[in-house]
C-alpha positions in Angstrom: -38.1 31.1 -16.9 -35.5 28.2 -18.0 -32.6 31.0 -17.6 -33.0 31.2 -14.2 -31.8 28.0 -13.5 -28.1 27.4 -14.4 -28.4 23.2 -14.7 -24.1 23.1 -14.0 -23.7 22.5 -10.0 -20.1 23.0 -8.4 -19.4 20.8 -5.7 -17.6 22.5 -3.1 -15.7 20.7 -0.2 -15.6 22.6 3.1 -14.1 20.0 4.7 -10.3 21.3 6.3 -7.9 19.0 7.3 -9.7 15.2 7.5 -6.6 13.3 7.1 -6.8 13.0 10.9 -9.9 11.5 10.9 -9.9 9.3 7.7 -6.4 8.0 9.3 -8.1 7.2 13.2 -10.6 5.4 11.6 -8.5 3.6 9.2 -6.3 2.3 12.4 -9.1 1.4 14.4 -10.6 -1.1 11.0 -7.0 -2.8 11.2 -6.8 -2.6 14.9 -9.8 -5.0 15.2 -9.1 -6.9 12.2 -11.1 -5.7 9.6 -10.2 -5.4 5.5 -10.3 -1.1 6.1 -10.2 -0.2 2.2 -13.7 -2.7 2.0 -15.0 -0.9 5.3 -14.9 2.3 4.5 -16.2 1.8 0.5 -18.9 -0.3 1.9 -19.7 2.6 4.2 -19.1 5.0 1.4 -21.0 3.4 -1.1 -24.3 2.7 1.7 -24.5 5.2 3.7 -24.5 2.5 6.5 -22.2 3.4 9.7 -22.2 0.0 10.7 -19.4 -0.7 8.2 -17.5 1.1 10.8 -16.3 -0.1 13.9 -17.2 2.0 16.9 -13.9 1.0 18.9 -12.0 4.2 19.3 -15.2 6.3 18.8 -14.3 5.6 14.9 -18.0 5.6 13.6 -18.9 8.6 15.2 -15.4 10.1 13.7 -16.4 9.4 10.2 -19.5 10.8 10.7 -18.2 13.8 11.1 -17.2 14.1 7.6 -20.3 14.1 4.9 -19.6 10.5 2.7 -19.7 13.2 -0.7 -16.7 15.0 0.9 -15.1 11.9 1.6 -15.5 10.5 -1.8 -14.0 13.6 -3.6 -11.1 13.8 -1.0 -10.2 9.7 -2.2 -10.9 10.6 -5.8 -8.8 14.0 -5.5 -5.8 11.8 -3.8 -6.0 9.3 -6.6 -6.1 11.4 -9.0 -2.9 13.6 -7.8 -1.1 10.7 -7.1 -1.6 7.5 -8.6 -2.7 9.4 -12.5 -0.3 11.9 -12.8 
């Protein structure tokens, strides 16, 4: 029965084109003030939308993106980037 079960997962992001969105939201944090990089991880690592402002419909926007999809879009970008 253990053969039926392969324990390795893939994650898989379906996610297009969020630079949009990850950019609007980022511009409405600064817009009102607010540290955006410690916004958006506190949001990240909660799961709490109130990290995120809702001027410029910005917490329904990242919303609209699952946090896990998020995460491996920064992680990718960093890892392209900043560790080449």
């Amino acid at each position: 029965m253990s053969d039926q079960f392969d324990p390795t997962m893939e994650f898989v992001n379906n996610h297009d084109d969020p630079s949009a969105t990850i950019r609007a939201v980022y511009d409405a944090l600064r817009e009102r003030g607010y540290a955006a990089a410690n916004q958006i991880v506190g949001y990240l690592i909660s799961g709490d939308p109130s990290y995120i402002t809702s001027y410029k419909d910005a917490r329904n926007l990242i919303q609209t993106i699952e946090r896990d999809d998020l995460m491996d879009i920064f992680v990718r970008y960093y890892l392209d980037n900043v560790c080449e």
